[in-house]
N, C-alpha and C positions, 0 to 999 in steps of 0.2 A: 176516608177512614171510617171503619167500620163503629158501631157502640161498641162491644166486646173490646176493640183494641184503645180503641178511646179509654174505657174506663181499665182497662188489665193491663194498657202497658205492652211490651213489649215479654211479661213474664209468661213460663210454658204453663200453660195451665189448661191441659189437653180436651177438659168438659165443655170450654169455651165455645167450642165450632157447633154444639149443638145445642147452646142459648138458644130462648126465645126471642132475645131484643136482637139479633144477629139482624142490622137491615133497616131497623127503627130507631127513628128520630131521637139521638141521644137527649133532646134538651124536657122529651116526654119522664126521664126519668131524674129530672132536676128541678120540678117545681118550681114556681116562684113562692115564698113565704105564705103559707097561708091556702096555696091555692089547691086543687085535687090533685089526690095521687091514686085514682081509681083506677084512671086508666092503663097508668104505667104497674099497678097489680096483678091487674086485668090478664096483662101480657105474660106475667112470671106465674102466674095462678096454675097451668097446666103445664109449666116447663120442665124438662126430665133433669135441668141439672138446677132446676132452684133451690135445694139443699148445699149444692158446694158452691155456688153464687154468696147465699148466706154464710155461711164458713169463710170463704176469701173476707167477706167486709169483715168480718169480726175479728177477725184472727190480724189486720191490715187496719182495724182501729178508723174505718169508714165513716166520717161524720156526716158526708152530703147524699143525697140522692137515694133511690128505692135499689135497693139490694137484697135478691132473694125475696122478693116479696112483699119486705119490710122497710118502713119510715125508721130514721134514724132513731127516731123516740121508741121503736117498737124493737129494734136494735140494743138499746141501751137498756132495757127491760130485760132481753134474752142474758146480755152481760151481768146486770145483777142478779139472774138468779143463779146462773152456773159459778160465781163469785160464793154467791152463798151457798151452793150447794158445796161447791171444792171446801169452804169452811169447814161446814160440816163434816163432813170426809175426815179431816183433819183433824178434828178436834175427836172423833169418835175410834179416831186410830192412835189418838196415844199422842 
């Protein structure tokens, strides 16, 4: 089994087949606590679909592993500020 089907599932998600990690060692993009996630960046750093890689985790509420690029913490950052942006939005709409 591939990473791509490992972490996506079985879901059609047609940017999929031209991931970077498509072939590499899914556990590069699972860390153990604490430990580097340079390399598994390393890999999503020139990838043509690591914008909707990022969108799948966020949108799918992804707490483990590098996604699109990004640490979970770096994840949860992009969450609160589009949180606070759609606030604003809202509040400035009445």
């Amino acid at each position: 089994m591939d990473l791509v089907s490992l972490l996506y599932g079985r879901q059609d998600q047609s940017w999929q087949a031209q991931a970077n990690c498509m072939g590499v060692d899914p556990d590069l993009f699972f860390p153990e606590r604490g430990a580097s996630t340079r390399e598994a960046k390393e890999v999503c750093r020139g990838c043509v679909v690591r914008e909707d890689c990022l969108e799948y985790a966020l949108a799918n509420g992804e707490k483990f592993g590098i996604w699109g690029g990004m640490s979970e913490r770096e994840r949860r950052r992009v969450r609160r500020a589009r949180a606070l942006q759609r606030r604003a939005a809202e509040v400035a709409a009445g």
